[in-house]
N, C-alpha and C positions, 0 to 999 in steps of 0.2 A: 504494500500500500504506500503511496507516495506521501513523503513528507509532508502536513499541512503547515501553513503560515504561522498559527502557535509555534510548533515545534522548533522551524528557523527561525522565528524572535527569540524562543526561551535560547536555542543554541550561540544566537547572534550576543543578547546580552549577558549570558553568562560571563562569554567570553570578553566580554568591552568589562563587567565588573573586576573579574581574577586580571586585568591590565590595570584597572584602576587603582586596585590593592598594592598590586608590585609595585607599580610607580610611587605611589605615596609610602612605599616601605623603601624604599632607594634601590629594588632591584631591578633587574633584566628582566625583561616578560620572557620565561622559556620556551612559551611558541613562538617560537622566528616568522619573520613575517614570509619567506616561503612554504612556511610548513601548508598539507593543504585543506587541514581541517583543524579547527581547536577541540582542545581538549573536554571531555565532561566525565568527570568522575561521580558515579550514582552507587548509592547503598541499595540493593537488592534484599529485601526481606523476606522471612520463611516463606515460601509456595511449593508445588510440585508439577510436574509435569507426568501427561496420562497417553497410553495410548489410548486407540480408539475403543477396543477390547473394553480396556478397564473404563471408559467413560460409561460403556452400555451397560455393564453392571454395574456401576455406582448410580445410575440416573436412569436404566432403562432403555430398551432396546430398539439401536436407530435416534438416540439422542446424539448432538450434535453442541459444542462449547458455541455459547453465544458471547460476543466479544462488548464488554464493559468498558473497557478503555484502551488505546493504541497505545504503543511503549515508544519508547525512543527508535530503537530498531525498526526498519519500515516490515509490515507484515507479523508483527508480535502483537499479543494484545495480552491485559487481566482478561479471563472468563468473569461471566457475573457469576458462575456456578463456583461452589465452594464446599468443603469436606470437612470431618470430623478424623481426626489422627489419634487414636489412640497407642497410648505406650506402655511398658510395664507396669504392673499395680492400677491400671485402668486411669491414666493419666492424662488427661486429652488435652489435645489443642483445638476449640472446636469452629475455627473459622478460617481455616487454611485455605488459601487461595490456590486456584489452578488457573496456570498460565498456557495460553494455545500458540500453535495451534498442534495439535495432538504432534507424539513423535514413535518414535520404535521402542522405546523404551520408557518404565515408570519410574519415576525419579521424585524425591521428596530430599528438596536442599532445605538445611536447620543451619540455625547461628551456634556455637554451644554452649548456648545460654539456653536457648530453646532443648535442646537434646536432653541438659541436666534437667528442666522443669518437666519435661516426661519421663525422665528414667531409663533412658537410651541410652546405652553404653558403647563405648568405641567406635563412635562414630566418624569414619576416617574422612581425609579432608581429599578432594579428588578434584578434575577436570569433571565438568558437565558431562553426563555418559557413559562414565568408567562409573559403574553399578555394582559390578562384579564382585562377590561377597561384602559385599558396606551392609550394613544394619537393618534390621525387619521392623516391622511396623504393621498395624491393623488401619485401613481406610476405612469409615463410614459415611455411605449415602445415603438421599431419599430411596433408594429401588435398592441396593445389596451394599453389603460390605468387599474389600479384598484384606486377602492374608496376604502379605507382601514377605515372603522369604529373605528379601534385599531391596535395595533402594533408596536408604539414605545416607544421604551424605553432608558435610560440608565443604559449601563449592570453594576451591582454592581460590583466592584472589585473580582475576585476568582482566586480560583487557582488548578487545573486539576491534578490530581495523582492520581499511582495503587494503590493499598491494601501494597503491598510491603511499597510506599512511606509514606502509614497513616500509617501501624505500626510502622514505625522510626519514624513518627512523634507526635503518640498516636492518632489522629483523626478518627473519624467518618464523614459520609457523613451528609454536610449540618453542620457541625460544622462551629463557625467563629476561624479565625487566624489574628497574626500580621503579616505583611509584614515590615521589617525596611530597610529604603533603606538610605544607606549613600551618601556620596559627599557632596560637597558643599552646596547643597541644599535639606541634607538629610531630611527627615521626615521619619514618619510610617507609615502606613496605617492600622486603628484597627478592621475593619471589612471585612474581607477576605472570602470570600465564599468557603467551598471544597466540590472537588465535585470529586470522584472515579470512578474510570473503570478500568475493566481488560484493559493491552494493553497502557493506558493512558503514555503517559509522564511529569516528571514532570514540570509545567509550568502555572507559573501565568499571569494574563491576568489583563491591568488597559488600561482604554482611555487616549486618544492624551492630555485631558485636565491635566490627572493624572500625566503622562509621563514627560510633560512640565514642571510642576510645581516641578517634582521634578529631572528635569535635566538625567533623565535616559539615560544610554548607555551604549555601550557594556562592560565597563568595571566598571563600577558601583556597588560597593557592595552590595548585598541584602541578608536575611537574612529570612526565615518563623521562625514564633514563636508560638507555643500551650498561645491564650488568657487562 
């Protein structure tokens, strides 16, 4: 779905604010003015992703994700449909978002802060996808539950760019990078996941846990950096 006129305002002034900031802090704005996208760093909160499979039995068969809101990514959206997660000792989350549009795999990304307040234990940190023995989970719908053998995870840090965005930046797919985020409560972040696609935007993704700690918002100086 193509970009609407919201989306490049919000990307337009993000980017004019994180200039604004560096300048009145006496630094270099780190996106160079050839670079060919600015940067936007977003906290990504607990959601899951469904196949289709698992849509018709959490909701009923021949049910389809009805899209709530478009994301940054063109073609992403929140579903307005939503799930009950329970964890050990009947622990639930019970207003878990699922984001479309369906994929091959079921995936349930947590902060771990989320995983401790269900009783989810060893819940490894992965790339989007790699499912493969990570931690079980009970889903419940309006129409069925699923027992989930596997599937959660939390998502490793990364950050979503074209070919355009890794040639300014020198990377390869599946390279790690730095993330440096200033303010008050600046830190880094030294293992960045990238991950390329025609069409992509540029835009790094860290959890609610990550966000917090490092006081993130809209005005926030961030920085990628070739490890």
């Amino acid at each position: 779905m193509p970009a609407t006129v919201t989306q490049l305002t919000r990307q337009i002034i993000e980017a004019q604010v994180r200039a604004r900031v560096y300048a009145e802090l006496g630094l270099s704005v780190p996106n160079k003015v050839n670079a060919p996208n600015p940067l936007l760093v977003n906290v990504s909160a607990r959601h899951c992703h469904l196949t289709q499979e698992a849509v018709e039995i959490l909701f009923g068969k021949g049910h389809e994700l009805t899209p709530m809101k478009w994301l940054y990514q063109d073609g992403y959206y929140a579903a307005e449909e939503m799930l009950t997660l329970v964890g050990p000792r009947s622990r639930v989350i019970s207003n878990l978002r699922i984001l479309g549009p369906c994929r091959d795999v079921n995936q349930i990304e947590l902060a771990y802060t989320d995983a401790i307040a269900l009783g989810i234990q060893n819940v490894p940190t992965r790339l989007s996808g790699d499912v493969k023995g990570s931690a079980p989970c009970l889903l419940m719908g309006p129409a069925g539950h699923l027992d989930l053998k596997e599937g959660v995870i939390r998502a490793a840090p990364h950050v979503h760019m074209s070919p355009a965005d890794a040639k300014f930046y020198g990377v390869e797919q599946g390279e790690i990078m730095k993330l440096r985020v200033g303010g008050p409560l600046g830190m880094t972040f030294e293992n960045v996941l990238v991950r390329i696609g025609e069409g992509i935007k540029l835009e790094v993704h860290i959890d609610t846990d990550e966000g917090n700690a490092c006081n993130l918002r809209p005005d926030t100086p961030c920085e990628l950096l070739k490890k």
